[in-house]
C-alpha positions as CSV (number, residue, x, y, z in Angstrom):
1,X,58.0,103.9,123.1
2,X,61.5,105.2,123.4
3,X,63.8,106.2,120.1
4,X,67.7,106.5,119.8
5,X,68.5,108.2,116.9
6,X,72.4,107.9,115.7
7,X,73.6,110.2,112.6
8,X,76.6,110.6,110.7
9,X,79.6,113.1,110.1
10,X,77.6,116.7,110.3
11,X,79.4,118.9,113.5
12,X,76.0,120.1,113.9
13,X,74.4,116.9,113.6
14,X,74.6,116.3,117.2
15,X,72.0,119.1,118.1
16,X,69.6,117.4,115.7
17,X,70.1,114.2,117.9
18,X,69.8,116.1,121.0
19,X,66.4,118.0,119.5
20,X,65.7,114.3,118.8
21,X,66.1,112.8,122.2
22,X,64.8,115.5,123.9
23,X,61.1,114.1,121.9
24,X,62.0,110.4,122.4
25,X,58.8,110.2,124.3
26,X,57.1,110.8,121.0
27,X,56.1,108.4,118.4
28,X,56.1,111.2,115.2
29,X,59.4,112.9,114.6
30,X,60.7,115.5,112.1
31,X,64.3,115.8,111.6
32,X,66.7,117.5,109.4
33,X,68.8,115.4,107.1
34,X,72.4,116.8,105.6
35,X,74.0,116.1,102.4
36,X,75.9,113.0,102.5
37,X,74.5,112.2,105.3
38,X,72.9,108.9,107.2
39,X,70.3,108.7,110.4
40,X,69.3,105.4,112.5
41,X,66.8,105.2,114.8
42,X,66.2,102.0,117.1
43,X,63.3,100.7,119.1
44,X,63.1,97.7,121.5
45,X,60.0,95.4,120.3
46,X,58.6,92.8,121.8
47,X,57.7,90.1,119.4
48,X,54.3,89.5,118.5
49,X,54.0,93.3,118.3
50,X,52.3,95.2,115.5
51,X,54.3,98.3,114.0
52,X,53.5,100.4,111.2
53,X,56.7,102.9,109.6
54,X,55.4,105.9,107.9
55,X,57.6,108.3,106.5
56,X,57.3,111.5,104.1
57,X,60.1,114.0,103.2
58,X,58.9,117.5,103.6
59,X,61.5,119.7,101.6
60,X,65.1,119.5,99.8
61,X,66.2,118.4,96.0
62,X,63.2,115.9,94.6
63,X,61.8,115.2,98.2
64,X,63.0,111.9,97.9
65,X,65.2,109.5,100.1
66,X,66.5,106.4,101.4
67,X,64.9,104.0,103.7
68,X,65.8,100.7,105.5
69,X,64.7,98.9,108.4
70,X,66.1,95.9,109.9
71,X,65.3,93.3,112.2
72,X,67.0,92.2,115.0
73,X,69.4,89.1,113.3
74,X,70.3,92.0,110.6
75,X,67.6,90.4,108.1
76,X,66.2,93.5,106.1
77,X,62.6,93.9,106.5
78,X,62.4,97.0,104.1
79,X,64.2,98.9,101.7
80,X,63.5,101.3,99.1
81,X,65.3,104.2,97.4
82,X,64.3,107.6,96.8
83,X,61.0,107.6,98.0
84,X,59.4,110.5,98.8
85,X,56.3,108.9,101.1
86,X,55.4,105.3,102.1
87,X,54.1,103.4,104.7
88,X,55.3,100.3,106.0
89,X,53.8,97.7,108.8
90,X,55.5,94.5,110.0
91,X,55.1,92.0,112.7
92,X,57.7,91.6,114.7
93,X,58.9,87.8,114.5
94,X,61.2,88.3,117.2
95,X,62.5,90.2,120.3
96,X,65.1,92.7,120.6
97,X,66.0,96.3,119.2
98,X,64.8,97.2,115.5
99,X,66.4,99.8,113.2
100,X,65.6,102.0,110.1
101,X,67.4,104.2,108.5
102,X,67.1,107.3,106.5
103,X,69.7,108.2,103.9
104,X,70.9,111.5,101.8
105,X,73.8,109.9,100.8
106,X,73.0,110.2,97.0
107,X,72.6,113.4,97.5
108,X,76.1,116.0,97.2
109,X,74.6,119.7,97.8
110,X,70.9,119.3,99.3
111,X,69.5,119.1,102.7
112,X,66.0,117.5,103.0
113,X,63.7,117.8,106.1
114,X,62.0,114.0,107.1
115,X,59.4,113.3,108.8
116,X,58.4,109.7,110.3
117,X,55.9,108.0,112.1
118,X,56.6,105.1,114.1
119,X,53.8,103.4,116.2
120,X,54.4,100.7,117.7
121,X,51.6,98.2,119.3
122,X,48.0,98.9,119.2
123,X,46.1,101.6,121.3
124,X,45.2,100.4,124.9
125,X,41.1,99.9,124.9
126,X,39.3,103.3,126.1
127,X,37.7,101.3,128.7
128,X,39.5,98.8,130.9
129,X,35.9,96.4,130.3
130,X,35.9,96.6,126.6
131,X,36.8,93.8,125.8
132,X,34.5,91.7,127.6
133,X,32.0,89.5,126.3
134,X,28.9,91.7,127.7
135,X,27.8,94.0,125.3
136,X,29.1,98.1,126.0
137,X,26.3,100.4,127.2
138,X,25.3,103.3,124.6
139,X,27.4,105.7,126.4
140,X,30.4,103.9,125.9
141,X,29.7,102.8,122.6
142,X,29.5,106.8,121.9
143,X,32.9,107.3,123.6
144,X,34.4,105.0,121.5
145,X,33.1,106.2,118.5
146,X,34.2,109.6,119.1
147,X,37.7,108.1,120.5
148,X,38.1,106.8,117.0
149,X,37.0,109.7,114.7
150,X,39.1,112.1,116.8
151,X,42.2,109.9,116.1
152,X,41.2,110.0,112.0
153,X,41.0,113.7,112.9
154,X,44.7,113.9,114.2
155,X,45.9,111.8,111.5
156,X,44.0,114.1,108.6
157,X,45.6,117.1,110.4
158,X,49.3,115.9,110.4
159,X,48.9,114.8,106.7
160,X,47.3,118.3,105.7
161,X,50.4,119.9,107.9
162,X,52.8,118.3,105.9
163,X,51.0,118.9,102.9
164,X,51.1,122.7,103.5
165,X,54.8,122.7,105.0
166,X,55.7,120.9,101.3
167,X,53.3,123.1,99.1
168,X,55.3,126.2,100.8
169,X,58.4,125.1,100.3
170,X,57.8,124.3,96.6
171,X,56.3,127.9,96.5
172,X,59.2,129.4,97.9
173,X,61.8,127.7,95.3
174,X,59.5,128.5,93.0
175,X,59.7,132.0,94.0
176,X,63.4,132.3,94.6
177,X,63.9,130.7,91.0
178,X,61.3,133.7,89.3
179,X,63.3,136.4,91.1
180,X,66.6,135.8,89.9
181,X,65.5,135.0,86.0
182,X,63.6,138.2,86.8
183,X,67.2,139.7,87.8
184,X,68.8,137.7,84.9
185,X,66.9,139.6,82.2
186,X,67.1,142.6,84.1
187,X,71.1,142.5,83.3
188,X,70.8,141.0,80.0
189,X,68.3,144.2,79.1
190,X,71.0,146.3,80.9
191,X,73.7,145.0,79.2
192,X,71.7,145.0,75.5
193,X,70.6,148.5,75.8
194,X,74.2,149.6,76.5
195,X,75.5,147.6,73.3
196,X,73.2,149.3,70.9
197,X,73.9,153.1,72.5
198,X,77.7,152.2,71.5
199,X,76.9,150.4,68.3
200,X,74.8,153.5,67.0
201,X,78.0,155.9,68.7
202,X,80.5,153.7,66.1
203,X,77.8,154.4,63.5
204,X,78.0,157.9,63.8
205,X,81.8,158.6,64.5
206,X,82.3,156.3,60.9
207,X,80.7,159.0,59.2
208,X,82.2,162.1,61.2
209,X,85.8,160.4,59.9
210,X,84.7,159.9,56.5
211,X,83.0,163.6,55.8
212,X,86.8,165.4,57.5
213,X,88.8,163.1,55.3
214,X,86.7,164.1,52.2
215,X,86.9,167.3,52.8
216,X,90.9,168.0,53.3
C-alpha cells in the first residue's frame, strides 16, 4: 500500500508530510492536524478490493473532526462531521486513486493529533496451500489459529495505546486547568487580604481624626 498525503497552508506543515511519506510503507498513520487546516491522503485501488477506513482523534479541543472519502469519479463515499472515532469499509466499484480527508477547518485556535487506519485488501493466506480443497493438517490449523489471535492481539494493543495517549492528554488539561484556578484564588486571596489590612487602616485613621479634632 503506498499513501500521498497533501495538507494545507501550515509553513510547517510540510515536515508533517515528509514524517508522513517517510511511513508510506505503513498502513496506520498518526499525524498532527493545525487549526484551520485540511489533510488528503490518496491510495491507488484496484476494484473489487476490500478496504476498511478507521480513524480516531487522539488530542485537541472536543477530539472531534472532519472526515471525507471519495471515489475515483468524485462521488463521495463518506462524510461525517466532528467525529471523534469511526470506522468505515467500502468496496471499491472501480479503479483508480481514492481520497479521504481530514479536516480542522471549524476549528480557529486548536491543533488535534489523528490517527487512521487504512487497510486495504485482505491478508495473503499464511500458507500458499490454504485454500485448497484438502483439508489443513493440525499443525497448520494451529498456525493459523495463532496467526489470527496475534492479529486481535495487535489490534487490542493499538486501541488500548490510543486509549492511554487520550486518557493522558485529558489528564494533563485537566491538570493545567486545576493549576491556574489554583493560582487564580491564590491572587484573589492575595488581593482580598490586602483590601481588608487597608479597610481596617481607614477604620482606624477615622477615629485618630475625630479624637484631635475633638480635642482642639
Amino acid at each position: 500500500m503506498f499513501l500521498r498525503g497533501y495538507g494545507t497552508t501550515r509553513p510547517w506543515g510540510w515536515l508533517t508530510l515528509l514524517l508522513v511519506a517517510c511511513a508510506a510503507w505503513a498502513s496506520e498513520i498518526t499525524f498532527e492536524l493545525p487549526d484551520n487546516a485540511k489533510q488528503c491522503f490518496y491510495e491507488e485501488i484496484v476494484q473489487g478490493t476490500k478496504c476498511t477506513l478507521e480513524f480516531q482523534v487522539i488530542t485537541g479541543g472536543h477530539y472531534d473532526v472532519d472526515c471525507r472519502l471519495e471515489g475515483p469519479d468524485g462521488a463521495v463515499l463518506y462524510k461525517e462531521m466532528k467525529k471523534q472515532y469511526d470506522s468505515f469499509t467500502f468496496t471499491a466499484s472501480r479503479n483508480g486513486t481514492y481520497k479521504f480527508c481530514f479536516s480542522n477547518e471549524f476549528s480557529t485556535f486548536t491543533h488535534k493529533t489523528v490517527y487512521f487506519d487504512f487497510q486495504v485488501g485482505e491478508d495473503p493466506p499464511l500458507f500458499p496451500s490454504e485454500n485448497r480443497a484438502a483439508a489443513l493438517t493440525q499443525m497448520e490449523s494451529t498456525c493459523i489459529s495463532i496467526h489470527e489471535a496475534l492479529k486481535s492481539v495487535i489490534d487490542y494493543q493499538t486501541h488500548f495505546r490510543l486509549r492511554e495517549a487520550q486518557g493522558r492528554s485529558r489528564a494533563e488539561d485537566l491538570n493545567t486547568r486545576v493549576a491556574y484556578w489554583s493560582i487564580g484564588e491564590a491572587i484573589i486571596l492575595l488581593v482580598v487580604s490586602i483590601g481588608q489590612v487597608f479597610l481596617l487602616k481607614s477604620f482606624f485613621s477615622d477615629k485618630r481624626t475625630t479624637t484631635t479634632r475633638v480635642a482642639s
